[in-house]
MOPAC internal coordinates of N, CA, C and O (Angstrom, degrees):
PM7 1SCF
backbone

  N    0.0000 0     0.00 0     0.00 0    0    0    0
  C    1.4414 1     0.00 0     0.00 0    1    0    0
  C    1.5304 1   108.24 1     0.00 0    2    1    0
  O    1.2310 1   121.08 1   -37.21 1    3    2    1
  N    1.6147 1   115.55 1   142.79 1    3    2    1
  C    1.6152 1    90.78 1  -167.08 1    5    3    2
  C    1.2282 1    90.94 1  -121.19 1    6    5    3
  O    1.2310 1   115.15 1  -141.93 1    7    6    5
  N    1.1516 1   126.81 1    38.07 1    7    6    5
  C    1.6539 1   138.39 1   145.03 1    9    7    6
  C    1.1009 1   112.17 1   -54.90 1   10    9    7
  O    1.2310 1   124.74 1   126.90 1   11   10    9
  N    1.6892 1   108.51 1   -53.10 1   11   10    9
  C    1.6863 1   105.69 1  -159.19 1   13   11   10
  C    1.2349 1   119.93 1   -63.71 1   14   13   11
  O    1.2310 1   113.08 1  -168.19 1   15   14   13
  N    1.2747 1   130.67 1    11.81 1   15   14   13
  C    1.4767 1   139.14 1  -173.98 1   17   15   14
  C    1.3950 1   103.70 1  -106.91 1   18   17   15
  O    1.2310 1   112.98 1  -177.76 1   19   18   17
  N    1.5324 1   130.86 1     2.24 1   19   18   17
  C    1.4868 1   119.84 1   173.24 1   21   19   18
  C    2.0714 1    79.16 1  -138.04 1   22   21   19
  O    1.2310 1   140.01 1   -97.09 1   23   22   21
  N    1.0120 1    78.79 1    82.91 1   23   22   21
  C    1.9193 1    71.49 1   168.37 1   25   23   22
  C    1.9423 1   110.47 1  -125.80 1   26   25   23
  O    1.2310 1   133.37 1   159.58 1   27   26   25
  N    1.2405 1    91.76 1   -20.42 1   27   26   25
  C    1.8155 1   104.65 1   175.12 1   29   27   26
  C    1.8149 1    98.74 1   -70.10 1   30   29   27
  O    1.2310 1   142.28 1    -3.96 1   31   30   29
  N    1.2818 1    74.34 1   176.04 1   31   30   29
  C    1.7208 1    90.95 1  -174.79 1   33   31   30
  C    1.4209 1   112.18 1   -95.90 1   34   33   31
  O    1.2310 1   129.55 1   -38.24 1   35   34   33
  N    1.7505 1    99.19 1   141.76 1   35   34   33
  C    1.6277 1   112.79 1  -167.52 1   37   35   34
  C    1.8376 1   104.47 1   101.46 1   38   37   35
  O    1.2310 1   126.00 1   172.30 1   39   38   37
  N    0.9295 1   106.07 1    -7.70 1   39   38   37
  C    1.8826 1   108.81 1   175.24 1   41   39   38
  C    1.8810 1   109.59 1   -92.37 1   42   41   39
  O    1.2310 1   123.02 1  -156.98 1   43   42   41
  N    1.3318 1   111.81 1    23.02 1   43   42   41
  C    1.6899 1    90.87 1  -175.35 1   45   43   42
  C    1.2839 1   126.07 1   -71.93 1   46   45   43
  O    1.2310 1   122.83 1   153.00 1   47   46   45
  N    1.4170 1   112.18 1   -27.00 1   47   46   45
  C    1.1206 1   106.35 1  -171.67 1   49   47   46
  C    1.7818 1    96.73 1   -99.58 1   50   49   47
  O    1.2310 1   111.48 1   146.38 1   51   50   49
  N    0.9526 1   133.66 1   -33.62 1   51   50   49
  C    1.7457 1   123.76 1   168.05 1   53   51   50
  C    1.5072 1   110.52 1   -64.20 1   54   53   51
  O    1.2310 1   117.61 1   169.77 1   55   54   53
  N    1.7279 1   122.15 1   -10.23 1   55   54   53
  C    1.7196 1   112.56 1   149.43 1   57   55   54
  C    1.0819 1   100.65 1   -80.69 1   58   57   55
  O    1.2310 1   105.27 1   114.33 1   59   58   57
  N    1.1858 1   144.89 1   -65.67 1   59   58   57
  C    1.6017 1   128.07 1  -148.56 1   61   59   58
  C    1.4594 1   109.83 1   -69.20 1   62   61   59
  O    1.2310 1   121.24 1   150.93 1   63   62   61
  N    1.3809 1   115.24 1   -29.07 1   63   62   61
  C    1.7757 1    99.86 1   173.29 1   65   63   62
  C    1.1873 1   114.89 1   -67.50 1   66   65   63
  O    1.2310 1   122.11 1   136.51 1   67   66   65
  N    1.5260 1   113.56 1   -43.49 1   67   66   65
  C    1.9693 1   112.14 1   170.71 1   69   67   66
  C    1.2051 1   103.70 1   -43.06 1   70   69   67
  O    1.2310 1   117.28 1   111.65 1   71   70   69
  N    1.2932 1   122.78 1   -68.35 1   71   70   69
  C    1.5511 1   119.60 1  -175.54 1   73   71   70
  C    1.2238 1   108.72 1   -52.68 1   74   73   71
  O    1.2310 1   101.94 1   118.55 1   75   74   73
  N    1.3523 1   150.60 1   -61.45 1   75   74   73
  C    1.6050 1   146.33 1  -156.61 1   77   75   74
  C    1.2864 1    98.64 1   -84.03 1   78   77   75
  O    1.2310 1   109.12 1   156.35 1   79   78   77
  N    1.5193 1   137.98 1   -23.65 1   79   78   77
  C    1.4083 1   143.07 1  -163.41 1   81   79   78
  C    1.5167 1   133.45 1    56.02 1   82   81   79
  O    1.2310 1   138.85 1  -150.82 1   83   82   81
  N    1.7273 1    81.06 1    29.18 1   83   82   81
  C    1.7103 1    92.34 1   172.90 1   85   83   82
  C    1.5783 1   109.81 1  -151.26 1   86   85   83
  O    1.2310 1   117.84 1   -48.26 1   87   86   85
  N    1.2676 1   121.72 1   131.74 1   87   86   85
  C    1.6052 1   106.81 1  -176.71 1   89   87   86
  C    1.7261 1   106.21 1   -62.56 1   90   89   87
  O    1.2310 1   126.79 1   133.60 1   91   90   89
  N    1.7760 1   104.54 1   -46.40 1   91   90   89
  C    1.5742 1   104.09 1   178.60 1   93   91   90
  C    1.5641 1   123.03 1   -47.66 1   94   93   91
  O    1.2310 1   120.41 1   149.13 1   95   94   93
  N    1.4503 1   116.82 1   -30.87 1   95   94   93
  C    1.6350 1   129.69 1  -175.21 1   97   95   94
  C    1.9212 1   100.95 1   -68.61 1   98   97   95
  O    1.2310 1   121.85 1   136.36 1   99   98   97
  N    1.3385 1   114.07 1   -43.64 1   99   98   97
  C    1.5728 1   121.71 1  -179.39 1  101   99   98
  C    1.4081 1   103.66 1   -75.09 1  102  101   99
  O    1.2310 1   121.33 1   140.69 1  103  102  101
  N    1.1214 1   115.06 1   -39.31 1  103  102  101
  C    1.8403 1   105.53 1  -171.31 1  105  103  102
  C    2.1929 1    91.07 1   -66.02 1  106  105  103
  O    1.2310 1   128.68 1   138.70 1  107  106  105
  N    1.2417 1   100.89 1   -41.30 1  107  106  105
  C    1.6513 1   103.21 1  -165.32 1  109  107  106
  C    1.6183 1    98.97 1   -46.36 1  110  109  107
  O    1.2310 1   135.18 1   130.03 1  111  110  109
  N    1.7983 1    88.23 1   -49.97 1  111  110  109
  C    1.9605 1    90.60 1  -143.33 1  113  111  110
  C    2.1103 1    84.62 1   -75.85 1  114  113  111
  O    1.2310 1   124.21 1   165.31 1  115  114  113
  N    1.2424 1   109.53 1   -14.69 1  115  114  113
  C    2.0961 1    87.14 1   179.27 1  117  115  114
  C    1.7177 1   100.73 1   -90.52 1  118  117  115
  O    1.2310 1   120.57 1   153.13 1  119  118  117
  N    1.0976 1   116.51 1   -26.87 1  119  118  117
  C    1.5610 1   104.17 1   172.79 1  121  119  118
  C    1.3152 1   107.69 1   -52.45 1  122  121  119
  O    1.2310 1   112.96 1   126.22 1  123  122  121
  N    1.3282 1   130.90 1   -53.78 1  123  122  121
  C    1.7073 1   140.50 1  -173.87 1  125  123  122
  C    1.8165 1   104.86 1   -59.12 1  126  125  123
  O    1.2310 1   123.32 1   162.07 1  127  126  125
  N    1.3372 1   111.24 1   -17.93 1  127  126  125
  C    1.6215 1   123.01 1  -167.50 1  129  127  126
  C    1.5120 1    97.46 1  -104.73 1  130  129  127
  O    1.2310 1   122.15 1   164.95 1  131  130  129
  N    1.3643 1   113.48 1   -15.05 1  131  130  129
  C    1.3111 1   102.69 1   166.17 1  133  131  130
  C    1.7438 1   105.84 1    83.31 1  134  133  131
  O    1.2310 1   120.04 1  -171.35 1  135  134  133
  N    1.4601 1   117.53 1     8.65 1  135  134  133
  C    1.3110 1   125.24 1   169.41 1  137  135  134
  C    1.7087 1   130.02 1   -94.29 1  138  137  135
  O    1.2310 1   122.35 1  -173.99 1  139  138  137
  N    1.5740 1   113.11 1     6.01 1  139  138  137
  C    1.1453 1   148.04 1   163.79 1  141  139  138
  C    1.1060 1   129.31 1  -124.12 1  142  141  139
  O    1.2310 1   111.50 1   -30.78 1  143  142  141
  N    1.0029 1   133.61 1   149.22 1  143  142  141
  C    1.5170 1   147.98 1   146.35 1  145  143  142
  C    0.9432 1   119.34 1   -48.35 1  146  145  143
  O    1.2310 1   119.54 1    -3.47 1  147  146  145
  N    1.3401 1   118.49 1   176.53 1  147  146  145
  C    1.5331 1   108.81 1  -168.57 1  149  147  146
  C    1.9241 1    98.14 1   -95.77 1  150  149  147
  O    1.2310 1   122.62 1   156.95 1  151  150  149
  N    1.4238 1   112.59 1   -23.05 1  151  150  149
  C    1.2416 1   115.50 1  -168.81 1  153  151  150
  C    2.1082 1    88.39 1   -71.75 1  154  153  151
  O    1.2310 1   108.39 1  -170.26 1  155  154  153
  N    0.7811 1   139.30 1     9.74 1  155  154  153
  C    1.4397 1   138.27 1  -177.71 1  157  155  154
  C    1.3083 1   117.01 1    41.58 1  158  157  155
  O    1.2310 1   116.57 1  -132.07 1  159  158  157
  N    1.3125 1   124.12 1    47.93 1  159  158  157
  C    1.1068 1   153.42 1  -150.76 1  161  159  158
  C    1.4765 1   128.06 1  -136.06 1  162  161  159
  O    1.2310 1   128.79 1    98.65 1  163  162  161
  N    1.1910 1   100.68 1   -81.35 1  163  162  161
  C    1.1932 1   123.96 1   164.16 1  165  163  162
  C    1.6329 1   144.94 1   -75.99 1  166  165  163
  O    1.2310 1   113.03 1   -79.20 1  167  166  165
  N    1.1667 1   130.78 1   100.80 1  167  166  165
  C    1.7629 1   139.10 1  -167.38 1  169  167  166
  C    1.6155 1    92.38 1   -54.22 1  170  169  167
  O    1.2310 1   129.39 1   -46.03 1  171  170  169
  N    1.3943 1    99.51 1   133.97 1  171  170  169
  C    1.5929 1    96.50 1   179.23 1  173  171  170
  C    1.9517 1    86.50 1   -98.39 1  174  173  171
  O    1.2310 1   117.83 1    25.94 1  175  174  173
  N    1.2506 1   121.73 1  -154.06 1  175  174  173
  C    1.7357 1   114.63 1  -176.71 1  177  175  174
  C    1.2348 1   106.52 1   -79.99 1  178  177  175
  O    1.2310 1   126.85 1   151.31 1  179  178  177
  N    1.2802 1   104.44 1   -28.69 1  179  178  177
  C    2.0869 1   101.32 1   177.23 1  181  179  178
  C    1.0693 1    90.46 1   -50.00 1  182  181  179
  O    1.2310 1   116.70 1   100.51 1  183  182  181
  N    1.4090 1   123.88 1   -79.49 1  183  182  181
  C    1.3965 1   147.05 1  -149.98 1  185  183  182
  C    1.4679 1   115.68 1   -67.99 1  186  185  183
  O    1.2310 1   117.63 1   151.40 1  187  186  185
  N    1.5804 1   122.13 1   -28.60 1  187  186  185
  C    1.6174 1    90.87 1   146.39 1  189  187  186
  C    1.7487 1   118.12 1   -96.22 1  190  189  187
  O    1.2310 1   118.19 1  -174.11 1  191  190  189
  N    1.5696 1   121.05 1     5.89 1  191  190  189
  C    1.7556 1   105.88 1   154.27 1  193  191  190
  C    1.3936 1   115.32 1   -59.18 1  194  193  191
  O    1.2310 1   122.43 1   137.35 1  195  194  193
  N    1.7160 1   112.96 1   -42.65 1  195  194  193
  C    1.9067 1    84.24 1   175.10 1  197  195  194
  C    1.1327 1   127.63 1  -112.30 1  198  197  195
  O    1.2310 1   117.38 1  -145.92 1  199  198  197
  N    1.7183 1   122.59 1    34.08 1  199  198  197
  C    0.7303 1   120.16 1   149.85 1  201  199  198
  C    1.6373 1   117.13 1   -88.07 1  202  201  199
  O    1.2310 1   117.27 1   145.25 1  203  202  201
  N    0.9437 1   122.80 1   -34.75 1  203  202  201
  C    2.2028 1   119.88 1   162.47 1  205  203  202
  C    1.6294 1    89.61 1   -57.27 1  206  205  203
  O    1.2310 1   113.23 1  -142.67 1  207  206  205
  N    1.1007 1   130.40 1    37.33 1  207  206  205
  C    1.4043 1   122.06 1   159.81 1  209  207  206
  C    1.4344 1   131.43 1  -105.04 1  210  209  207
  O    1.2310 1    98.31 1   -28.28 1  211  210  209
  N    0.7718 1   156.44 1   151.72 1  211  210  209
  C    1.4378 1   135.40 1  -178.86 1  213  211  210
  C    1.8295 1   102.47 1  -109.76 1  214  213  211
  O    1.2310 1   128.50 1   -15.05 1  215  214  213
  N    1.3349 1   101.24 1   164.95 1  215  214  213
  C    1.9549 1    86.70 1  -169.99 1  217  215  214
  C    1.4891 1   107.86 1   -76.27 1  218  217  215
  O    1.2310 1   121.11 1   156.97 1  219  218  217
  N    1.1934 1   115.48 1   -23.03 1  219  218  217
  C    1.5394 1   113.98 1   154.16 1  221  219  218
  C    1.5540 1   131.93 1   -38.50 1  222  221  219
  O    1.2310 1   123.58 1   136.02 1  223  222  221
  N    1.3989 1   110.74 1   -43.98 1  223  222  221
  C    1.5589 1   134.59 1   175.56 1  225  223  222
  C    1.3054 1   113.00 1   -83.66 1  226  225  223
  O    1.2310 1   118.47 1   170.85 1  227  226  225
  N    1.5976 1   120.51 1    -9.15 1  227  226  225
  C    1.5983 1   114.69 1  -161.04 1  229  227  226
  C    1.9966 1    83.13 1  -114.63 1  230  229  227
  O    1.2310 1   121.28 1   153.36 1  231  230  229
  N    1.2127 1   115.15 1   -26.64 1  231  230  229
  C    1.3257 1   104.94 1  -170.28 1  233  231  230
  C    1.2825 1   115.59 1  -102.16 1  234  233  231
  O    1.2310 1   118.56 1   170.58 1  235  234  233
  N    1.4733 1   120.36 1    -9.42 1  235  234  233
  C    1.7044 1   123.23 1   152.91 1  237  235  234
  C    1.8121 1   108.20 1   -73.12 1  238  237  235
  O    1.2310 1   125.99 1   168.68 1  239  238  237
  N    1.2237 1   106.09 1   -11.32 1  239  238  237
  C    1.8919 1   105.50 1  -162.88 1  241  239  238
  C    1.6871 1    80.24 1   -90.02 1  242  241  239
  O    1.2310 1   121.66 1   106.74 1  243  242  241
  N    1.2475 1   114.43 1   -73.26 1  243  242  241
  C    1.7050 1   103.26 1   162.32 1  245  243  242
  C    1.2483 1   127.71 1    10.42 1  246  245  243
  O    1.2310 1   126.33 1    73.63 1  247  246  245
  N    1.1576 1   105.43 1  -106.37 1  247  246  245
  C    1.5179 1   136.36 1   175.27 1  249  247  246
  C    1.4338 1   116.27 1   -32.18 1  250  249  247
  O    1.2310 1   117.47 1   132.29 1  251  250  249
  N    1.7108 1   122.41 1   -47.71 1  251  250  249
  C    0.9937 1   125.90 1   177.64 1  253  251  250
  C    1.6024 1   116.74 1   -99.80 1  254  253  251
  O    1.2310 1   117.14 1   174.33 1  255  254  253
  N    1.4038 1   123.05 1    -5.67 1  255  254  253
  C    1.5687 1   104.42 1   142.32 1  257  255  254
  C    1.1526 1   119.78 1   -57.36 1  258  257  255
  O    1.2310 1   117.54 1   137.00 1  259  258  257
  N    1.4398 1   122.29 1   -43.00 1  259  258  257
  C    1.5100 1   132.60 1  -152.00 1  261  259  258
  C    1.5102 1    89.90 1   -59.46 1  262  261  259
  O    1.2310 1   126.84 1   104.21 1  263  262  261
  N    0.9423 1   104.45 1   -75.79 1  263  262  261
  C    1.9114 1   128.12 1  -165.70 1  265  263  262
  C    1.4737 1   111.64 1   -53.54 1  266  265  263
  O    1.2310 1   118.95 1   146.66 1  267  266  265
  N    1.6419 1   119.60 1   -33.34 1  267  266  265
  C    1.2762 1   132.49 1  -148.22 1  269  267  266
  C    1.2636 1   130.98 1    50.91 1  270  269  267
  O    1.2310 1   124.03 1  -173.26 1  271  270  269
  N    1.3753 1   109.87 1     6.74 1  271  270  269
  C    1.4670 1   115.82 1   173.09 1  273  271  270
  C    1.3734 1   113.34 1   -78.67 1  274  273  271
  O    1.2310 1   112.76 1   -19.27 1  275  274  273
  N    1.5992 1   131.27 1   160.73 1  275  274  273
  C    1.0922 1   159.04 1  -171.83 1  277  275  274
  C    1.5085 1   103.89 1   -44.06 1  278  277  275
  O    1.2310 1   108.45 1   -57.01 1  279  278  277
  N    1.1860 1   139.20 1   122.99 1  279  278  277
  C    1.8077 1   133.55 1   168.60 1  281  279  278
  C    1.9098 1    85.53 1   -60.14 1  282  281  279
  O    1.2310 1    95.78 1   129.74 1  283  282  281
  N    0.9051 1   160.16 1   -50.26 1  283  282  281
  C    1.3907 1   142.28 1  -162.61 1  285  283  282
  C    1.5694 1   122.26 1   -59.72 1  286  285  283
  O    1.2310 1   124.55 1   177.19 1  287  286  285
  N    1.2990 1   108.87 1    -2.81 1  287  286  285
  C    1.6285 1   125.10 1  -158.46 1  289  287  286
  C    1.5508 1    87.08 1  -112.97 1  290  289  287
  O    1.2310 1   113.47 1  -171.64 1  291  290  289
  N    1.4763 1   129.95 1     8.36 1  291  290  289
  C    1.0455 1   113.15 1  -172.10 1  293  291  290
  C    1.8080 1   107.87 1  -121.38 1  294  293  291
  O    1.2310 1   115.25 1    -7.08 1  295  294  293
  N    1.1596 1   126.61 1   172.92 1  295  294  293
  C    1.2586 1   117.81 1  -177.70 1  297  295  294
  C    1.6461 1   115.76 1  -153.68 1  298  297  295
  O    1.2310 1   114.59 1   -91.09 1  299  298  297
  N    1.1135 1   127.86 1    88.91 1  299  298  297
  C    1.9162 1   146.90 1  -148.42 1  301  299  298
  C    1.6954 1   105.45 1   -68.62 1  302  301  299
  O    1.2310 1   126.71 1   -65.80 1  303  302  301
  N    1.7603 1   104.70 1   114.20 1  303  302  301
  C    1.4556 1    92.10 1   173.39 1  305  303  302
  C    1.0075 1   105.72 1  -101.13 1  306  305  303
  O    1.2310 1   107.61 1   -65.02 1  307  306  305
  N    1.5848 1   140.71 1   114.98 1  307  306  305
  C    1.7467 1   121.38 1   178.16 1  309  307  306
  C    1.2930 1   125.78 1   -81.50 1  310  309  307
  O    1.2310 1   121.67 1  -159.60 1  311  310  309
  N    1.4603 1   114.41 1    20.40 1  311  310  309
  C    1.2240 1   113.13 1   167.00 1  313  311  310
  C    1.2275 1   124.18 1   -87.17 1  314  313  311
  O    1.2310 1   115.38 1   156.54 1  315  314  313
  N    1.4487 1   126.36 1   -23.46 1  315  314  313
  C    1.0508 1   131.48 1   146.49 1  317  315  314
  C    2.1998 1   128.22 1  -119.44 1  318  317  315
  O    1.2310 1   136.69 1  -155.04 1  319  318  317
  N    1.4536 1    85.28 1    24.96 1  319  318  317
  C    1.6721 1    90.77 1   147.85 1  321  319  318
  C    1.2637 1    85.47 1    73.90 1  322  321  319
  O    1.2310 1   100.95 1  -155.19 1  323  322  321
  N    1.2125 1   152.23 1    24.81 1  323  322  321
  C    1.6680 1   139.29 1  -168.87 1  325  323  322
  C    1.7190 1   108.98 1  -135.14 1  326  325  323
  O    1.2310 1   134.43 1     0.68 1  327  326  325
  N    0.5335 1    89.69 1  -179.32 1  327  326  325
  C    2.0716 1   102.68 1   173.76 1  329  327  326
  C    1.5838 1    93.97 1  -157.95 1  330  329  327
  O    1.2310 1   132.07 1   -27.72 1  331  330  329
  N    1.6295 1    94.30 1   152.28 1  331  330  329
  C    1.3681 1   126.70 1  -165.99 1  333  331  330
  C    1.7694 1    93.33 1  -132.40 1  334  333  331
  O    1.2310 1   121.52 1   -25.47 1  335  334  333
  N    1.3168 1   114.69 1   154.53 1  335  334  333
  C    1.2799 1   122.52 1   178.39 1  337  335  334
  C    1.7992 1   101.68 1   -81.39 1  338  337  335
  O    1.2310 1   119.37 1   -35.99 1  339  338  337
  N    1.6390 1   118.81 1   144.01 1  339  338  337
  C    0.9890 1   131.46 1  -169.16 1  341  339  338
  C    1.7295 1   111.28 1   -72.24 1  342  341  339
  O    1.2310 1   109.00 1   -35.02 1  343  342  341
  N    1.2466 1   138.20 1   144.98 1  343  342  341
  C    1.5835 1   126.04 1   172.97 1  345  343  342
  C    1.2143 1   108.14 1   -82.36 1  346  345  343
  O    1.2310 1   121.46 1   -39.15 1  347  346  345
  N    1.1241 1   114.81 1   140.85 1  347  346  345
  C    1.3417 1   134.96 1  -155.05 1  349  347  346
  C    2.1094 1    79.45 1   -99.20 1  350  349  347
  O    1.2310 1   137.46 1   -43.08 1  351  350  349
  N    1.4538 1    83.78 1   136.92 1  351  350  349
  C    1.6895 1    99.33 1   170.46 1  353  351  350
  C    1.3164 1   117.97 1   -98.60 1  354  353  351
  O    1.2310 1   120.10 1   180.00 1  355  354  353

């Protein structure tokens, strides 16, 4: 996966173009997210909170808005960029 080479923090927008396969398609889809400016340039505060994120931190923050459950209930596979809920012991 040639994601895994921007997975630290400060890579959001050089992940999302790998992933979308266009830098212009990532500047579009974080302007619409409200993590850019309009000059596509600039991190507005969303946009530098997840970018000091690592994709580990951006895809448990994910998951656990969605759900509202706890980010600790979660557990990050980076091979495919996802988290799975943790088994309960």
């Amino acid at each position: 996966m040639k994601t895994k080479k921007y997975t630290g923090k400060g890579k959001l927008v050089k992940r999302l173009a790998i992933q979308v396969g266009s830098k212009t398609k990532a500047i579009e889809i974080l302007r619409d997210r409200g993590h850019l400016k309009a000059d596509g340039e600039t991190l507005t505060r969303r946009g530098e909170k997840r970018n000091d994120m690592t994709a580990r931190q951006r895809a448990i923050d994910r998951a656990s808005r969605k759900s509202g459950r706890d980010a600790a209930e979660y557990k990050y596979n980076s091979g495919t960029n996802s988290v799975t809920l943790k088994k309960k012991r």
